[in-house]
C-alpha positions as CSV (number, residue, x, y, z in Angstrom):
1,X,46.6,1.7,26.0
2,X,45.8,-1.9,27.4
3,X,42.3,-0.9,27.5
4,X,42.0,0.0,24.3
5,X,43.8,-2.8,22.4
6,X,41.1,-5.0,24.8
7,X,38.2,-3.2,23.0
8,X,39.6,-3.5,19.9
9,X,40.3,-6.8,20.3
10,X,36.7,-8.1,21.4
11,X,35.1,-5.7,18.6
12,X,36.8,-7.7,16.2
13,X,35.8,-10.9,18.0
14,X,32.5,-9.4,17.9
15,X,32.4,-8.9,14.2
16,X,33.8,-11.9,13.1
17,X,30.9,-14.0,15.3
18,X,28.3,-11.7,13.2
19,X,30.3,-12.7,10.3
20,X,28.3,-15.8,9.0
21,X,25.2,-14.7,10.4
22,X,25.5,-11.5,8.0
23,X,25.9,-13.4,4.9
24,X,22.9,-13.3,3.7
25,X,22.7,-9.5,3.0
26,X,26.1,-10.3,1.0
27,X,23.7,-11.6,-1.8
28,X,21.5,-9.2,-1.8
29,X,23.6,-5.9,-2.0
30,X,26.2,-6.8,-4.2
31,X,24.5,-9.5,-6.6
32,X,21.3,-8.6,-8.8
33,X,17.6,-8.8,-6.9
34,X,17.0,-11.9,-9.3
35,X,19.8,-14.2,-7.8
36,X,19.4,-17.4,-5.7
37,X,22.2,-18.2,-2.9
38,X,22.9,-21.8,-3.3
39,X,20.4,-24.1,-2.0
40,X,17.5,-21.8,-1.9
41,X,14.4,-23.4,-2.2
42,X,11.9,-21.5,-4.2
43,X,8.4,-21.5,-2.9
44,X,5.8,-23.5,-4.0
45,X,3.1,-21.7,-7.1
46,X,0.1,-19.8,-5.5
47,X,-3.1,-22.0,-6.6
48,X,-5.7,-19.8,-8.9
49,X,-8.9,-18.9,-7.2
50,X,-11.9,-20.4,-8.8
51,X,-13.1,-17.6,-11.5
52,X,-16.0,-15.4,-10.3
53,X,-19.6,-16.4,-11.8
54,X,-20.3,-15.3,-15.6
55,X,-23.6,-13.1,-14.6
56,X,-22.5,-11.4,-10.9
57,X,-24.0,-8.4,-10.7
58,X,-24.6,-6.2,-7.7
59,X,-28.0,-5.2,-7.2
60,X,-26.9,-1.7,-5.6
61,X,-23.7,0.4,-6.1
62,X,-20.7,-1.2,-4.4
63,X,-19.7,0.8,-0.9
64,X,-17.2,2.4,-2.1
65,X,-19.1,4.3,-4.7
66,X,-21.9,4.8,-2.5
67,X,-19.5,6.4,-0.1
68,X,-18.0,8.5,-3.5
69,X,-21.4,9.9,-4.2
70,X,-22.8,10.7,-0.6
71,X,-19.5,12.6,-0.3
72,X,-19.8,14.5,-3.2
73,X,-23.8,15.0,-2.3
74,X,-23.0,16.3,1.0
75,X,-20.5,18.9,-0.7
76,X,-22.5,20.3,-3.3
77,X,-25.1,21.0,-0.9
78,X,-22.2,22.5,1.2
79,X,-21.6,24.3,-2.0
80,X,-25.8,25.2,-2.3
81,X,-25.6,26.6,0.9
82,X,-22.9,29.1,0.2
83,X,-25.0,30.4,-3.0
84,X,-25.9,34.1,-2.7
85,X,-29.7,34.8,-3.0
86,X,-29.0,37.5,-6.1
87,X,-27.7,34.3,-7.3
88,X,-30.2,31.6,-7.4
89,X,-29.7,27.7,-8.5
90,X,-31.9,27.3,-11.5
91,X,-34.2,24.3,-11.8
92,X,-32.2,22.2,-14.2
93,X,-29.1,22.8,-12.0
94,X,-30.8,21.5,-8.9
95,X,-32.4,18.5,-11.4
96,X,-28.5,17.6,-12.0
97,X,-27.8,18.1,-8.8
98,X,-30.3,15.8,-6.9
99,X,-30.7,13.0,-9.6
């Protein structure tokens, strides 16, 4: 019996110590997400970036849509491939195709 009134003494010890340093998740599980504890400095405004130039233009498709169309190259002729010969591609198809 002493032991356990020991432990339940030093967990409450324990949990009052953890008391104050658990305070801050008092503010944000019962108050709303928009509320400030007292003192809280908010953090300075991000500066705007300087605005891109009025005639940018890419000579070549960005990667990523490079990428896009390889992909969907690369299964089409997947596709081809799988095409039975009582079944031919016409020429427009293959015009579509490879343009």
């Amino acid at each position: 019996m002493k032991k356990i009134l020991f432990l339940f003494i030093v967990a409450c010890a324990f949990t009052a110590t953890l008391y104050d340093s658990a305070s801050a998740q008092y503010y944000s599980y019962y108050y709303p997400y928009y509320y400030a504890p007292p003192g809280y400095q908010p953090p300075p405004p991000v500066k705007q970036s300087k605005p891109p130039a009025p005639y940018y233009f890419r000579m070549m498709p960005d990667p990523y849509q490079s990428w896009r169309w390889d992909r969907k190259n690369r299964w089409e002729d997947y596709q081809q491939s799988l095409r039975s010969p009582l079944n031919p591609e016409s020429d427009l198809d293959y015009m579509l195709r490879t343009f």
